[in-house]
N, C-alpha and C positions, 0 to 999 in steps of 0.2 A: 582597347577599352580596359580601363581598372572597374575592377571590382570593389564592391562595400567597402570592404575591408580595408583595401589597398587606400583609396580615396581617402578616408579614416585617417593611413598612416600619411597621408601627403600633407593634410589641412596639420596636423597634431605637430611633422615635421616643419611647418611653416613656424608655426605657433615657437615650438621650443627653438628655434633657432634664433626668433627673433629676442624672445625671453632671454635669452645666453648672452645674445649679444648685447641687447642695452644695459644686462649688467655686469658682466667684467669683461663686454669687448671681443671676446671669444667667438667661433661658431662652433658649435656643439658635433660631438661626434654624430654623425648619422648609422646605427649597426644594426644589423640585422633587419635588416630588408626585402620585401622580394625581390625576388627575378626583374621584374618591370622596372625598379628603379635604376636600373642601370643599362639602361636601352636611352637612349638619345629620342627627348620629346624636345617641344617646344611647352612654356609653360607661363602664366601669370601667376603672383600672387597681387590677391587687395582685401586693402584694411578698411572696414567701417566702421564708424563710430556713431551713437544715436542715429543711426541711418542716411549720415552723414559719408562721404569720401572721402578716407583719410590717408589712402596711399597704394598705388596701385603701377605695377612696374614687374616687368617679364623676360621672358624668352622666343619672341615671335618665330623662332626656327627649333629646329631641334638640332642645335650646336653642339650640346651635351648634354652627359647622363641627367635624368629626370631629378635623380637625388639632389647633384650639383646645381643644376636650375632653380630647384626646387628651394637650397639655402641659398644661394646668388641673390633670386629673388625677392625673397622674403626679405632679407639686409637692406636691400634696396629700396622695397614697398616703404621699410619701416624711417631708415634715412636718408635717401638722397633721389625721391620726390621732389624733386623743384616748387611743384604745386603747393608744400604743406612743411611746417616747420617740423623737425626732427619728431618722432613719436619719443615718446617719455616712459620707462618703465611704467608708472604709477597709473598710466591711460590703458598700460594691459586687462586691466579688468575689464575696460568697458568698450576693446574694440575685438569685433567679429572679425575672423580669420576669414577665406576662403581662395582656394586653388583651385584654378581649370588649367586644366591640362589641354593642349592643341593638337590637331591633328596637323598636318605638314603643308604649311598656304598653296595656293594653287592660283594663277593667272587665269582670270575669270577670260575666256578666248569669246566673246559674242560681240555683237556692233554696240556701244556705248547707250542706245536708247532703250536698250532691249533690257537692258541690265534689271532694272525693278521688276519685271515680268519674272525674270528665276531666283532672286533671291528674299530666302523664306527666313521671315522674322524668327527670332530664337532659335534657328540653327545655325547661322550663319555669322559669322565675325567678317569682317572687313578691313583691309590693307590699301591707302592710298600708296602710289609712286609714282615722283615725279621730278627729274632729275634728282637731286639731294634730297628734296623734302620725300616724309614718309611719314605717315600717322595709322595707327590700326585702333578698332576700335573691339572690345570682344563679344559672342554673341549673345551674352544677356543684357548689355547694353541699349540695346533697342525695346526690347518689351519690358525693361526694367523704367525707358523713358518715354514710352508709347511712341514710339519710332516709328513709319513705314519705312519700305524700302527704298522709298526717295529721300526720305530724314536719314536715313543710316550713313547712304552713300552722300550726302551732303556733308553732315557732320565729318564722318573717315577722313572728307577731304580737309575740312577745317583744322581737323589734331592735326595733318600733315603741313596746314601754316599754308594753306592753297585755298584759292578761290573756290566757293561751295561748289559751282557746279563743273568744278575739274575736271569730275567724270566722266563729262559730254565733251571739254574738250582737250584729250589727248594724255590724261594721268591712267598707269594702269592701276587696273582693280583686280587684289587679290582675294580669294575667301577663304575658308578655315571652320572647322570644328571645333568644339570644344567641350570639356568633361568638366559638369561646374560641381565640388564639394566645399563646401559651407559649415562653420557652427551655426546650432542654431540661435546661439547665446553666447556672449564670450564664456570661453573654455568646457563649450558644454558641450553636446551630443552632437555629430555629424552626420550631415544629408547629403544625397545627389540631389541638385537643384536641377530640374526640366522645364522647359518653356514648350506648350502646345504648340510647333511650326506650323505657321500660315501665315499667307500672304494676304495683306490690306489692299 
């Protein structure tokens, strides 16, 4: 788990990396860090704008260090989204940063019907796979779009480019944690965003 602080410096890192780079191209030094950011996370960043989805793109493992994810991602949220035309310096003002960090997916092992019975909305991220295709969805996505957990695992299987209810037959389902830190405004104050887990 990061703490305030740390979280603080992850969203702030997202932020100034992405800044650097849409203006001279650059990725900005990362210094003086804690300890944490050089542990191997897995990690997301995503941009919104007027509460809007404007880019959102990660680390679904923990491949490498958190720092490196950390600008990897962020460069990526900002340009090479498939979903969304390059972000534009001039749009920094008005998009909110934020980073979750993941805990390490795990193959959900239970019979495929059972599935919605253990998975609790807002802690919970999801990983379809199935052969090639693979889609993850992360877990403020569900109470961010009033999800149960038959819409989660639906959708998961949709981003992976697979039939909704893949789940049931024969895709595995992976799940995950996740640390969500937020502006609460572009370039303003950062928060640990919580969702009450419970299941529908």
């Amino acid at each position: 788990m990061l703490s305030a602080s740390e979280g603080e410096q992850a969203v702030r890192l997202a932020r100034n990396t992405i800044e650097s780079f849409l203006k001279d191209g650059e990725q900005s030094e990362a210094i003086d860090l804690p300890e944490v950011f050089g542990e191997s996370r897995g990690v997301f960043v995503t941009l919104t704008k007027n509460g809007d989805l404007r880019g959102c793109i990660g680390h679904p493992y923990a491949d490498s260090a958190l720092k490196d994810a950390i600008v990897d991602s962020a460069i990526s949220a900002a340009i090479r989204d498939p979903r969304f035309p390059m972000v534009d310096i001039s749009e920094m003002s008005d998009i909110i940063v934020e980073v979750t960090v993941l805990t390490q997916p795990e193959l959900i092992d239970v019979l495929p019907e059972k599935l919605p019975e253990i998975i609790e909305i807002g802690r919970h991220g999801l990983i379809a796979k199935m052969g090639m295709y693979q889609g993850l969805l992360l877990p403020q996505v569900a109470p961010e779009n009033d999800f149960d957990a038959i819409d989660l695992l639906n959708h998961t299987c949709l981003k992976a480019g697979l039939p909704q209810d893949a789940w049931l037959t024969g895709a595995q389902m992976y799940w995950f944690e996740g640390q969500i830190f937020k502006e609460i405004e572009p370039r303003g104050d950062i928060e640990e965003e919580k969702f009450n887990s419970c299941c529908k």
